[in-house]
C-alpha positions in Angstrom: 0.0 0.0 0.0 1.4 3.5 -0.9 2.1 5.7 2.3 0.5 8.4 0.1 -2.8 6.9 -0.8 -5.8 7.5 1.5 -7.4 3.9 2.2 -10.8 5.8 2.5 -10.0 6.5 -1.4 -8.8 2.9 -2.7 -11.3 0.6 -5.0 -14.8 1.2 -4.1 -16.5 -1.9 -2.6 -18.5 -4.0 -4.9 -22.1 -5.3 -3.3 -21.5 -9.0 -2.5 -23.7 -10.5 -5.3 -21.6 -8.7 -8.5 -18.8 -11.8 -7.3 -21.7 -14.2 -8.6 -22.3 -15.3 -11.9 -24.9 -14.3 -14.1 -26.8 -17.4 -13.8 -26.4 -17.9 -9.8 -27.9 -14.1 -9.8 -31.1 -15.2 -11.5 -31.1 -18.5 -9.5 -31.5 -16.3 -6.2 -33.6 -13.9 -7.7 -36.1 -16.5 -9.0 -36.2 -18.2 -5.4 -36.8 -14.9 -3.9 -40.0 -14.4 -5.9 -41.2 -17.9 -5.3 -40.4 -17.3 -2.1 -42.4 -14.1 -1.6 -45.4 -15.7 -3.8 -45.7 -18.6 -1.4 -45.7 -16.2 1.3 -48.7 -14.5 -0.6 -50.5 -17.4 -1.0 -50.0 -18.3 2.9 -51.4 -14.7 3.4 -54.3 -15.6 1.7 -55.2 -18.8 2.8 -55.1 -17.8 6.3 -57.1 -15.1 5.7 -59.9 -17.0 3.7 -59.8 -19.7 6.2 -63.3 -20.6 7.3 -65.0 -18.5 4.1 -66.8 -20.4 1.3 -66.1 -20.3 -2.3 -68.6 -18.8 -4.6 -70.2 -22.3 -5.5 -71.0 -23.4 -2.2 -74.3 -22.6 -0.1 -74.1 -20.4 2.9 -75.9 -22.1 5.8 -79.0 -19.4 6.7 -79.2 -18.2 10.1 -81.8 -18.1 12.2 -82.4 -14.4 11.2 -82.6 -15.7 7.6 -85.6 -18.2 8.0 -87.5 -16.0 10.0 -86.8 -13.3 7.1 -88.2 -16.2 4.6 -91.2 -17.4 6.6 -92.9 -13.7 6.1 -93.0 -14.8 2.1 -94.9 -17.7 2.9 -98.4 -17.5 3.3 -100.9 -17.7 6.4 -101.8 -21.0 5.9 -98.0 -22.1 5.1 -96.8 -20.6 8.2 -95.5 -23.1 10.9 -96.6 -22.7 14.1 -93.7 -24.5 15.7 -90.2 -24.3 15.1 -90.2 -27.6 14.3 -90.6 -26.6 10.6 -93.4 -27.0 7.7 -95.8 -30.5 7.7 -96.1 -32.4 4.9 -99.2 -30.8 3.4 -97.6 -27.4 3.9 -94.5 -28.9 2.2 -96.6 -29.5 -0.8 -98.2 -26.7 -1.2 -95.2 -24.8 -1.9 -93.8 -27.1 -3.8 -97.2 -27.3 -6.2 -97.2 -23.2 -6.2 -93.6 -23.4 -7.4 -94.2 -25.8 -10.1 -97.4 -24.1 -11.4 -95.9 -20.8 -11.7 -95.3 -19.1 -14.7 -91.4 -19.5 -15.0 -91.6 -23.6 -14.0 -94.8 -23.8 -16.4 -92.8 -25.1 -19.6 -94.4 -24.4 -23.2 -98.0 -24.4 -24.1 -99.4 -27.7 -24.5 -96.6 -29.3 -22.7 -98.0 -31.1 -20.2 -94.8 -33.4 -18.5 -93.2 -30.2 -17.5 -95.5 -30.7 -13.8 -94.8 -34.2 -12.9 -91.2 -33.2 -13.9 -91.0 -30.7 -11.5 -92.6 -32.7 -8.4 -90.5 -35.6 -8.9 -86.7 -33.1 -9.6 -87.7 -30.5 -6.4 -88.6 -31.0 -2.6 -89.0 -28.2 0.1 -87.2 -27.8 2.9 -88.2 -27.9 6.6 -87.5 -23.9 5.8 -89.7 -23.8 3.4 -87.1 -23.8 0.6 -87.9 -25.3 -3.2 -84.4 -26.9 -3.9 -83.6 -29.2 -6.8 -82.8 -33.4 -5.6 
């Protein structure tokens, strides 16, 4: 080392990874980001744990069926919490499959037995398909 030469002013310092190869530099760069996505993903998971996906039902709360019973009419109304009776049961299942958007073409007449047999009400009161 010259006696006249500051070491403060030698070489600069080059950042560890310029001593790597090109190749080793994309190797680590490529596990970073699969590292941070997998993180992400974690992030997510977590976050959506105990949330359905889009295709799944949501189970109604208590609030819900009370909210649905109003639609129902007088006589379809349970009077226990028990749920509908059978005859109840059927009678919103035969409103449902005589209305106008169940009905089927004019003159079609299998559309109705098609419907009774392919649906069945809840103890909710809920048309749902078998």
């Amino acid at each position: 080392m010259d006696p006249q030469q500051d070491p403060q002013q030698s070489e600069p310092r080059q950042p560890w990874f310029s001593s790597l190869g090109t190749v080793q530099q994309i190797l680590i760069a490529f596990l970073a980001t699969l590292a941070a996505f997998c993180l992400g993903v974690g992030v997510v998971l977590v976050a959506n744990r105990g949330s359905t996906s889009e295709g799944e039902a949501t189970p109604l709360t208590d609030q819900d069926v009370q909210e649905l019973r109003e639609y129902l009419p007088p006589t379809a109304r349970p009077s226990s919490p028990t749920g509908l009776t059978f005859q109840q049961k059927q009678q919103i299942l035969f409103k449902f499959c005589t209305s106008s958007q169940m009905r089927g073409p004019v003159g079609d007449s299998s559309a109705y037995p098609h419907c009774m047999v392919s649906y069945y009400v809840t103890d909710q009161g809920m048309v749902m398909p078998k």
